[in-house]
C-alpha positions as CSV (number, residue, x, y, z in Angstrom):
1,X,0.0,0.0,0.0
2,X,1.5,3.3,-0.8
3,X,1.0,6.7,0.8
4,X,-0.7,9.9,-0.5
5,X,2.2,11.4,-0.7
6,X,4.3,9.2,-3.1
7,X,0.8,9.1,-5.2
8,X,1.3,12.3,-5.8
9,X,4.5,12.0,-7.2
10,X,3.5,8.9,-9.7
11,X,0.7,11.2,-10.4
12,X,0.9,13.3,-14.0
13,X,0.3,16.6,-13.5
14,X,-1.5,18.9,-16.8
15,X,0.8,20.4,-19.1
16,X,0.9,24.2,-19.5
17,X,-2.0,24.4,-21.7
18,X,-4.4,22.2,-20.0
19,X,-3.8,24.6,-16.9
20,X,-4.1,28.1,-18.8
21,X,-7.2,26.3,-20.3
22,X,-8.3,26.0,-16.8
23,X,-7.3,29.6,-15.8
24,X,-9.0,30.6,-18.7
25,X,-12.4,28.7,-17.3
26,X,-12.5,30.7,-14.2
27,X,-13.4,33.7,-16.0
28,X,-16.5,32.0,-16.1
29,X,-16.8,31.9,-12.4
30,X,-15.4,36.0,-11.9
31,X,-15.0,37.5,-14.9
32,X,-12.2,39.8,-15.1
33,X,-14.0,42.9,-16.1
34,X,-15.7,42.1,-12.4
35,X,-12.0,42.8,-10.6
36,X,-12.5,46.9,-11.4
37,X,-15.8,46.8,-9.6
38,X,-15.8,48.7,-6.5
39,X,-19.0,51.3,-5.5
40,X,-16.9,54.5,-3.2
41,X,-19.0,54.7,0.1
42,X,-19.1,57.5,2.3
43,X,-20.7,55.8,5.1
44,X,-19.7,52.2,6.1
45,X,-16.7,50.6,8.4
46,X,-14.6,53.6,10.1
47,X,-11.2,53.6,9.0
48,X,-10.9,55.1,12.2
49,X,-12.0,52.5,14.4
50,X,-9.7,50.1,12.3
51,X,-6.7,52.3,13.4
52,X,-7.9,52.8,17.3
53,X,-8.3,48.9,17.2
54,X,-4.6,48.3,15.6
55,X,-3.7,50.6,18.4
56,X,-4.3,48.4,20.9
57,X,-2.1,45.6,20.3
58,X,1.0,48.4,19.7
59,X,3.3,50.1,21.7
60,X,1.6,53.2,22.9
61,X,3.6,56.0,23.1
62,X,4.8,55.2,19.6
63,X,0.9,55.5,17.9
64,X,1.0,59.9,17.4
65,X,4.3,58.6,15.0
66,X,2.7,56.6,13.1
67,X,-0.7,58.4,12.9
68,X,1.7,61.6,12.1
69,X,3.6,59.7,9.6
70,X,0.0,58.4,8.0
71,X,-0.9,62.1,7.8
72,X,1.2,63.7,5.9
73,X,-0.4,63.0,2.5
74,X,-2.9,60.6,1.1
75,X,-0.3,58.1,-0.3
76,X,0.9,58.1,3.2
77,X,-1.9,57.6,4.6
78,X,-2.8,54.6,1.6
79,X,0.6,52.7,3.0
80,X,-0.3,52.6,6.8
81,X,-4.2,51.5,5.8
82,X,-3.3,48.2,4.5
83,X,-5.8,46.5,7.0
84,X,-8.7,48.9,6.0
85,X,-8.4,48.3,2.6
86,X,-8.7,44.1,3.3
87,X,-11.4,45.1,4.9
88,X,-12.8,47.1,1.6
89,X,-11.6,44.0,-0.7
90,X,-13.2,41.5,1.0
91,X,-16.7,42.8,-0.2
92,X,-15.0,42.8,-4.2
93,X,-15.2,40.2,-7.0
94,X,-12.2,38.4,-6.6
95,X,-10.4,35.2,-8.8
96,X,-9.9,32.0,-6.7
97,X,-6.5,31.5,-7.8
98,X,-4.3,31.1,-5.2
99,X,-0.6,32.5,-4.4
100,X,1.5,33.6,-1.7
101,X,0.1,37.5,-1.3
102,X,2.6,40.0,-0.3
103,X,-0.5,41.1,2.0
104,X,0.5,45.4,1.7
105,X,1.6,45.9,-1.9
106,X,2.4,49.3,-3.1
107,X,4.6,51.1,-5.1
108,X,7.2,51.1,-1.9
109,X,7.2,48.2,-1.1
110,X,9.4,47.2,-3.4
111,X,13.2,47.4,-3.9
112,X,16.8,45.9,-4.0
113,X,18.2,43.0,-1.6
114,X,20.9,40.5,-1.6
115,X,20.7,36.7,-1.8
116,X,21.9,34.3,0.1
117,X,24.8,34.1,-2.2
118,X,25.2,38.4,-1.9
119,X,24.1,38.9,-5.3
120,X,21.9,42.1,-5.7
121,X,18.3,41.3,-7.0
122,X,14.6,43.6,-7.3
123,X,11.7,42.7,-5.6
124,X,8.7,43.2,-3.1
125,X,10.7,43.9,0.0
126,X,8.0,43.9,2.7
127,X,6.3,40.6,3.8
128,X,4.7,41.8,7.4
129,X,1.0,41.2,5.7
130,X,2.0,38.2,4.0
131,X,-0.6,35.1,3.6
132,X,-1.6,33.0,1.0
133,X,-5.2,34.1,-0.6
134,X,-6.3,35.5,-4.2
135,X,-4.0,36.7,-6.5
136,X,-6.0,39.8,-7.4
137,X,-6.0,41.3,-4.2
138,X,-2.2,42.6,-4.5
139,X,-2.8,43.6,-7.6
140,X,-5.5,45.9,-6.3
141,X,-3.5,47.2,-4.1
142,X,-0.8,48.0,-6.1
143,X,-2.5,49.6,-9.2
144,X,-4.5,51.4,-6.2
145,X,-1.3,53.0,-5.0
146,X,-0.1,53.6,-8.6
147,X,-2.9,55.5,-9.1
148,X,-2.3,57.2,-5.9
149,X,1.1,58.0,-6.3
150,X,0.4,59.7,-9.3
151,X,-1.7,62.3,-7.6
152,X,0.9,62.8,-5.6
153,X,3.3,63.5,-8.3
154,X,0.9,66.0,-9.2
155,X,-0.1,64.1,-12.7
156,X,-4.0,63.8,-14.0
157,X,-5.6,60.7,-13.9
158,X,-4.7,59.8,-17.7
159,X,-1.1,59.6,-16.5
160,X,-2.6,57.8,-14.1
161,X,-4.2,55.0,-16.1
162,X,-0.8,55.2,-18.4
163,X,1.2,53.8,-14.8
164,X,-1.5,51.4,-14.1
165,X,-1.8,50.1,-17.4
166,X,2.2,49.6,-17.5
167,X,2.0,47.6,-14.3
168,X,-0.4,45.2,-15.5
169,X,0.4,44.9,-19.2
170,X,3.5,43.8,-18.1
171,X,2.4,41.3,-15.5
172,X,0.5,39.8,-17.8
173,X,3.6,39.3,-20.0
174,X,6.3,38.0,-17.7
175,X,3.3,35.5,-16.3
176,X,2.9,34.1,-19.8
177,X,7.0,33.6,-19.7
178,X,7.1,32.0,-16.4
179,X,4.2,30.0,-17.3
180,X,6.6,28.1,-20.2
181,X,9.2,27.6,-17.3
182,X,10.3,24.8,-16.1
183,X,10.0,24.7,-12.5
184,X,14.1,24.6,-11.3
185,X,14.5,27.4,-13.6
186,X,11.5,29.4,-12.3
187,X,12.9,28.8,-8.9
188,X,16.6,30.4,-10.1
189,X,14.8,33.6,-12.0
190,X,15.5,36.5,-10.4
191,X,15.6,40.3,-11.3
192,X,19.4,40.6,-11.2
193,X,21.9,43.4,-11.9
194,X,22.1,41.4,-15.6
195,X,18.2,41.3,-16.6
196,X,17.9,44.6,-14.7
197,X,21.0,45.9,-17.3
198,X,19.4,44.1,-20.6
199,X,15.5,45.5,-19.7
200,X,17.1,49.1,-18.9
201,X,18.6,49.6,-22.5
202,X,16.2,48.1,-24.4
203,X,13.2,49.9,-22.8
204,X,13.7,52.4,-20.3
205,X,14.5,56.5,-20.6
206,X,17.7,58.0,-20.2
207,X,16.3,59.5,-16.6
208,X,15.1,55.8,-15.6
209,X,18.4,54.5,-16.5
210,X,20.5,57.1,-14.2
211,X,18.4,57.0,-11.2
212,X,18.3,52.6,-11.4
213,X,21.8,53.2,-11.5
214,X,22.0,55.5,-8.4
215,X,19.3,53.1,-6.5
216,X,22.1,50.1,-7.3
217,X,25.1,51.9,-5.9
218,X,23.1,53.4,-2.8
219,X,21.9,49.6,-2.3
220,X,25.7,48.2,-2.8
221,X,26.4,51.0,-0.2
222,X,24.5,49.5,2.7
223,X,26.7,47.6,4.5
224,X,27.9,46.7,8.2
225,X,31.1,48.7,7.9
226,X,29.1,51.6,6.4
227,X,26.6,51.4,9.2
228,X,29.3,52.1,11.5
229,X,29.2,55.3,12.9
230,X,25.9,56.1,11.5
231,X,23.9,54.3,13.9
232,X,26.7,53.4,16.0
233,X,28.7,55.4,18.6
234,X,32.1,54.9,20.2
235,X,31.8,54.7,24.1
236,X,34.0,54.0,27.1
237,X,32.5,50.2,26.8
238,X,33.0,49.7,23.7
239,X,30.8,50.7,20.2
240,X,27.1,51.5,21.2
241,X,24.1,51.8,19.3
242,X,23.1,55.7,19.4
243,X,20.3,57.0,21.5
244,X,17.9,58.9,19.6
245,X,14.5,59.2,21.7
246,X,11.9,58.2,20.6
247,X,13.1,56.9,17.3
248,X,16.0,54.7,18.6
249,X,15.9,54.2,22.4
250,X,17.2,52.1,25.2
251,X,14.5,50.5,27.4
252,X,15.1,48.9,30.1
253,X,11.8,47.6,30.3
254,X,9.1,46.3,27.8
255,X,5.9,47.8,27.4
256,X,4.5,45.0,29.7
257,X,6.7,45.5,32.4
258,X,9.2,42.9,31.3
259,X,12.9,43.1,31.5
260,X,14.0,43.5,27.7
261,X,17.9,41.3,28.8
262,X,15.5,38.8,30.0
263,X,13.3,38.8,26.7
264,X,16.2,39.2,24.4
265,X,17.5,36.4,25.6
266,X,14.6,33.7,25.5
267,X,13.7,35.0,22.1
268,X,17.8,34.5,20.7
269,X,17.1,31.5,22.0
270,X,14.2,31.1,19.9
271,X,15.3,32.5,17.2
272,X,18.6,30.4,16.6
273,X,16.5,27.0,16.6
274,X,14.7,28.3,13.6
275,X,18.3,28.5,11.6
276,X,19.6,25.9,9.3
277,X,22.8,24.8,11.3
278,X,25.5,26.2,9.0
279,X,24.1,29.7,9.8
280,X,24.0,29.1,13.4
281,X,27.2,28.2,13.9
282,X,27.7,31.5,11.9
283,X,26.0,33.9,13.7
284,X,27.5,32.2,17.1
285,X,30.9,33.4,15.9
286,X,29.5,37.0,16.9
287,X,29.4,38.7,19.8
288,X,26.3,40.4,21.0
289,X,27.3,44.0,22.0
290,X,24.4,46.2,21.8
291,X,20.6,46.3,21.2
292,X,18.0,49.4,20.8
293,X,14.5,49.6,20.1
294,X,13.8,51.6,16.5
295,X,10.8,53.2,14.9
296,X,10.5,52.2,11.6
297,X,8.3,52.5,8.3
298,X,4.8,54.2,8.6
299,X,2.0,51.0,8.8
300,X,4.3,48.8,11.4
301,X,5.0,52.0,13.5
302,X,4.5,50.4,17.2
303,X,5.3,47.5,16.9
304,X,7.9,46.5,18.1
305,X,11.3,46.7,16.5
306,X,15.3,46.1,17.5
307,X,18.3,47.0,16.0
308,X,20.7,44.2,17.2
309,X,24.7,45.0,16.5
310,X,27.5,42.2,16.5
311,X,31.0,42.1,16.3
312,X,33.1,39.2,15.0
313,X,37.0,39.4,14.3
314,X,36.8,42.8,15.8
315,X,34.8,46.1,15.5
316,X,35.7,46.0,11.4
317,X,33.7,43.0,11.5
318,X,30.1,44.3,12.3
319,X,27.1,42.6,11.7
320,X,23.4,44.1,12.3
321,X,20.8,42.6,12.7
322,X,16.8,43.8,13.0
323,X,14.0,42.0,14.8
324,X,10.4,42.6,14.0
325,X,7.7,41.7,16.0
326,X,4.8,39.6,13.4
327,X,1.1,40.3,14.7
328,X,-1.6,38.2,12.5
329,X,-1.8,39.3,9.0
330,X,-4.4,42.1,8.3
331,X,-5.2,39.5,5.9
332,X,-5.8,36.4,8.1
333,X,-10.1,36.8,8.7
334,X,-10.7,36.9,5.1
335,X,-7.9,33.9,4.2
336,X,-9.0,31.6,7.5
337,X,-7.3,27.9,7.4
338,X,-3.3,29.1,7.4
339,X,-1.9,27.6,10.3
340,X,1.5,28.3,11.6
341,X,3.4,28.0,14.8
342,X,4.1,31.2,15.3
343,X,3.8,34.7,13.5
344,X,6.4,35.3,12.7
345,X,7.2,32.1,10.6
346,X,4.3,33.1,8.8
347,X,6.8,36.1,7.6
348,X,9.4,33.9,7.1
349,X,7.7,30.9,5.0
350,X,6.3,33.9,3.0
351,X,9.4,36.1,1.9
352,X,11.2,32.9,1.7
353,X,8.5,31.2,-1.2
354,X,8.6,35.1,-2.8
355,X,12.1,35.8,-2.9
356,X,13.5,32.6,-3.0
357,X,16.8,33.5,-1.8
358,X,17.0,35.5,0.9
359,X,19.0,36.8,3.9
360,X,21.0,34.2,5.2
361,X,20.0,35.2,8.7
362,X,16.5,35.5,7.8
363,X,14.9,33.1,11.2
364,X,11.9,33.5,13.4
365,X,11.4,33.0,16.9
366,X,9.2,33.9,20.0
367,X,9.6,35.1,24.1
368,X,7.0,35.7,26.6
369,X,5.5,38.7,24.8
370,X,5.5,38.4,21.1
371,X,6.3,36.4,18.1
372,X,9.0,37.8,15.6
373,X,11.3,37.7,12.7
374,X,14.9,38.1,12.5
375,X,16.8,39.3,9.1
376,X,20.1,41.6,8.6
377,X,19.6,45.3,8.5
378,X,20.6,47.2,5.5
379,X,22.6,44.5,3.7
380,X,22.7,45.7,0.3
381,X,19.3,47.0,0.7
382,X,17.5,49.5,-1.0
383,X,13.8,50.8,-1.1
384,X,11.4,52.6,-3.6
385,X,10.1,56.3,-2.4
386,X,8.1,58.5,-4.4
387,X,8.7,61.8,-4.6
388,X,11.3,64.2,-3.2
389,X,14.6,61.8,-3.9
390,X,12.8,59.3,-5.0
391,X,10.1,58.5,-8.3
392,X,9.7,61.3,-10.3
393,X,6.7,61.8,-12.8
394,X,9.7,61.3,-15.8
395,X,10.8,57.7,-14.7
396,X,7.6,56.3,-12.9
397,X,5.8,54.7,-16.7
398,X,9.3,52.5,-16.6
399,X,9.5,51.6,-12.9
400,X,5.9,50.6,-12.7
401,X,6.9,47.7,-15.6
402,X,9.4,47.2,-13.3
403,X,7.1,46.2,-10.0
404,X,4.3,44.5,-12.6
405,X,7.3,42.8,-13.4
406,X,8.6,42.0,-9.6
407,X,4.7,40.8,-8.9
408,X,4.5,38.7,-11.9
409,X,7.6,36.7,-10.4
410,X,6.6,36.3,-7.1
411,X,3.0,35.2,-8.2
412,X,4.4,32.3,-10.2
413,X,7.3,31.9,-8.0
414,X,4.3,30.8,-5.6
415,X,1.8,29.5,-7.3
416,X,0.9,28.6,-10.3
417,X,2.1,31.2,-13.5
418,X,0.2,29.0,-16.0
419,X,-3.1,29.0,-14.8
420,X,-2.8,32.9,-13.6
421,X,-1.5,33.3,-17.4
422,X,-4.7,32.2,-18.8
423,X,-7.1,33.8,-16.4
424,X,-5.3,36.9,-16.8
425,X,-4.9,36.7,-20.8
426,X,-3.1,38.5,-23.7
427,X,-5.7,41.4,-24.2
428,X,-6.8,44.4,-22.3
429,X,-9.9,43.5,-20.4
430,X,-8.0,42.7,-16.8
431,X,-5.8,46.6,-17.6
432,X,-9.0,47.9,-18.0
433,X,-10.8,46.8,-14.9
434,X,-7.9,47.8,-13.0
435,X,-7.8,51.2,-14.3
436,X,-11.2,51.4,-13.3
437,X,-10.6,49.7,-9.9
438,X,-7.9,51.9,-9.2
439,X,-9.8,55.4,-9.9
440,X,-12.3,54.4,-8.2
441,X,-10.4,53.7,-4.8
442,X,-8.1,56.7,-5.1
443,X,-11.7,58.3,-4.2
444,X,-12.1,56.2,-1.3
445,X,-8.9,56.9,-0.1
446,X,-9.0,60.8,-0.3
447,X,-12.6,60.4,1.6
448,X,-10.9,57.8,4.2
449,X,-7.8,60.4,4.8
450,X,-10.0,63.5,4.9
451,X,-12.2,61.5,7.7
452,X,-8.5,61.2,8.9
453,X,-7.3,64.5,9.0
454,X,-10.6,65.2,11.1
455,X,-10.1,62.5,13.5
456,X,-6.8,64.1,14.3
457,X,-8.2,68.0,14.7
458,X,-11.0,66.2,16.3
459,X,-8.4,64.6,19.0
460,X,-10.3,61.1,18.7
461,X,-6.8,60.0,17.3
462,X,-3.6,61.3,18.7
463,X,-0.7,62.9,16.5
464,X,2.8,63.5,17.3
465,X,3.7,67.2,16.5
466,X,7.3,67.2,15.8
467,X,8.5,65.9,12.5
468,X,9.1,62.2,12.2
């Protein structure tokens, strides 16, 4: 008698065609002209209560950052409502075609990281949402934010539907590729330096070329040795973290009461269990000299969040590291039957099946207060921003290929390229709904952050003053 499990292997699975056939079917069930459906209400769940209830489970002196970070413009305010918007997607036509979602996509949530064997790569470069559920729903978010984004840039809603039509046009197209793929080879496809090079000549501007190149060398740039002395300090003990209240801080003492040496230590603990044993023995080559509690991004702003800095041979040999604590996906009511130990391997299991190579110190782990997720800080990383430094309105038609591109390879990196190929198809009908989706919740947004704005003059939601 033979298991299920070696059945499966005997079993042969449908060739490409047979499953875009099959994608191609489901249109039946949801069409794609359905996805752009969405009706802009002025009256139904408060974005506000959604916020006041995150703020429970966060570390409370911290919430007038991030509700002052949310408030400085409406794209702002788009990134740190990732669980109102699941809320809003749950009542849309969606495809049941499953992959690992990124759980928050937007336009800056992508950008440059190194693999396990240090080679630079692009992709989606935030999994704290992560969870396996319908592929449409990140791409509603991201053509959403596209969309967003381009009011911010200050462009009319025709440049608008130009960015949102680049994003899925071309997610369409690489999907069709990787749907031809064998599976080993899909599994080694990355957005490298090389593919990065070869799409940049052949179809981007002169101005998209320069500022992928600066993003490249900034990324290159991050490093433990250029860290040094930028978040670090030298003290009579030794190199220190600096103090920076409230951004970077020393407590001696958790939120709960807790002492944080007594916490760090059960979750190292923790944590190095969940590493292969070649990268254990690595890390235990360290030594632990410092730890500080940091205030990061705009959405994750209170939870909770160390900056952890080892030395090896000597203080030339640095090594940071950056704990996250993982709170249940914003995502989680609407996808029920994902079961994991902990939250934070949920983060893990996720950026690991997207990325496919990641941080070698990427590890999970739990203590008496939270789950979290351990990865290197700033090792040859580099993030997308919009505006200011960052996108202009000149190079954001080429970068928005760019992330339909990065989505299109995590989707089939996850699940399966040749059945999303034939839902999605060769023509226009699934841009178009998008564009459509896309104005539409742009609208709900700039209601959502005016009721915002209120909430804050109102006082019903605190907002830190200074500039963070």
């Amino acid at each position: 008698m033979t298991s299920k499990l070696y059945e499966s292997f005997l079993t042969k699975n449908p060739s490409p065609e047979e499953r875009k056939c099959l994608g191609k079917s489901l249109r039946k069930q949801v069409s794609r002209s359905s996805l752009g459906e969405y009706t802009v209400e002025l009256k139904r769940h408060s974005p506000i209560e959604i916020l006041l209830e995150q703020a429970k489970t966060r570390i409370e002196h911290y919430i007038p950052i991030r509700h002052a970070r949310m408030a400085v413009n409406p794209f702002a305010f788009f990134r740190g409502g990732a669980a109102i918007m699941a809320k809003d997607l749950a009542t849309t036509s969606t495809a049941p075609i499953r992959v690992q979602l990124c759980g928050d996509m937007h336009v800056s949530n992508f950008g440059f990281f190194s693999t396990t064997e240090h080679q630079l790569v692009f992709g989606i470069n935030d999994f704290d949402e992560t969870l396996p559920g319908n592929f449409d729903w990140d791409l509603k978010r991201l053509t959403a934010s596209a969309m967003i984004a381009s009011q911010l840039l200050g462009k009319d809603q025709a440049y608008g539907e130009m960015i949102v039509r680049n994003i899925s046009k071309t997610y369409r197209n690489y999907l069709q590729r990787y749907a031809r793929m064998p599976y080993v080879n899909l599994k080694r496809t990355y957005i490298d330096q090389n593919a990065l090079a070869t799409a940049a000549a052949k179809y981007a501007n002169a101005d998209s070329q320069k500022y992928l190149q600066r993003l490249l060398d900034k990324a290159r740039k991050n490093s433990g040795p250029g860290m040094v002395g930028k978040l670090t300090e030298s003290t009579p003990s030794g190199i220190k973290l600096i103090n920076n209240p409230p951004l970077i801080e020393h407590p001696e003492f958790s939120a709960h009461g807790r002492s944080i040496a007594e916490l760090n230590d059960a979750g190292l603990n923790s944590y190095l269990k969940s590493l292969s044993p070649d990268r254990r023995e690595l890390l235990m080559r360290y030594k632990w000299m410092d730890w500080a509690r940091k205030v990061v991004g705009v959405g994750s702003v209170g939870t909770g969040c160390w900056v952890m800095y080892f030395e090896g041979l000597d203080e030339n040999d640095p090594l940071f590291l950056q704990t996250k604590a993982a709170q249940e996906s914003v995502l989680s009511p609407f996808f029920p039957g994902s079961h994991y130990k902990a939250q934070g391997e949920r983060v893990v299991f996720g950026q690991s099946l997207i990325q496919g190579a990641p941080d070698i110190f990427l590890g999970f782990g739990t203590d008496k207060e939270t789950d979290f997720y351990v990865r290197q800080l700033r090792d040859m990383k580099g993030g997308i921003s919009v505006g200011g430094d960052g996108i202009n309105a000149k190079v954001f038609p080429d970068f928005a290929k760019l992330f339909g591109w990065a989505l299109a390879n995590a989707h089939a990196r996850s699940g399966d390229a040749a059945v999303l190929a034939g839902y999605c198809g060769n023509s226009e009908v699934l841009d178009d709904a998008l564009v459509k989706f896309s104005i539409a919740y742009s609208k709900q947004n700039e209601i959502d952050y005016k009721t915002f704005q209120n909430a804050i003059k109102s006082g019903a939601l605190s907002c830190a003053t200074d500039n963070f």
